[in-house]
C-alpha positions, 0 to 999 in steps of 0.5 A: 917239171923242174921243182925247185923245193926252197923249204917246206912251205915254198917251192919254186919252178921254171915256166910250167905246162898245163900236164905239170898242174896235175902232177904239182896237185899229185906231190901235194902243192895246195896254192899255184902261184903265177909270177909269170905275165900272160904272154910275156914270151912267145909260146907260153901257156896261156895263163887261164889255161893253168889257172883252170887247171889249177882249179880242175885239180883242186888247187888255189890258183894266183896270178900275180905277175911281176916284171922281169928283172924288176921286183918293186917293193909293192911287189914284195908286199902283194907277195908275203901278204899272198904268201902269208893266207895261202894253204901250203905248200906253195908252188910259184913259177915264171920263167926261169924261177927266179922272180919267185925266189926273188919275192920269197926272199926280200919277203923273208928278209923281214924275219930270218937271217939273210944267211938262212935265206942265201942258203935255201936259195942255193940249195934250190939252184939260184944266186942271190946274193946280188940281193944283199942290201935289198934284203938287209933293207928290208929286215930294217923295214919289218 
């Protein structure tokens, strides 16, 4: 499993397996996090199959797909209010990683410096910096 830790609140991961469940639980993770649609790609876990796992290992369990390379704003609004109630730390996954990130930043964007988020961000492995003047939309939109 390829954790990716954004701070001590939220780590993000590429597509996970139903062995990784039990060792997120193990490092501590209290919410899993979905970003993934169920059968957005061949071979996929099934995402019941997490969400039980979630759940048999004690984790809060959230299925919230979001499109790839399309993160609406309504999005972004389901992902801080999730983020917000959810008991940390977090982990969310999809594909490769970076919708989570995605929706962590453009949800952050509205209280901490964009250059704070660009630097959790790489420090995790992904380049936002495309995300710019998404991000300092959102920081006029609070």
């Amino acid at each position: 499993m390829d954790i990716r830790k954004i701070d001590d609140d939220i780590s993000v991961a590429p597509q996970i397996t139903l062995d990784d469940v039990a060792e997120a639980a193990r490092l501590g993770f209290k919410t899993l996090v979905a970003n993934r649609p169920d059968q957005e790609e061949p071979g996929q876990p099934a995402m019941a199959d997490i969400e039980a796992a979630a759940r048999e290992n004690g984790m809060a369990w959230v299925y919230m797909p979001v499109e790839s390379g399309n993160v609406r704003d309504t999005d972004v609004h389901r992902f801080s209010a999730t983020f917000q109630e959810a008991e940390k730390p977090v982990l969310a996954f999809c594909r490769s990683g970076t919708r989570c990130t995605v929706l962590w930043a453009l949800d952050a964007a509205r209280t901490t410096p964009a250059r704070e988020i660009f630097t959790k961000a790489r420090n995790a492995g992904y380049d936002i910096s495309g995300l710019a003047p998404r991000m300092a939309q959102q920081s006029t939109n609070q």
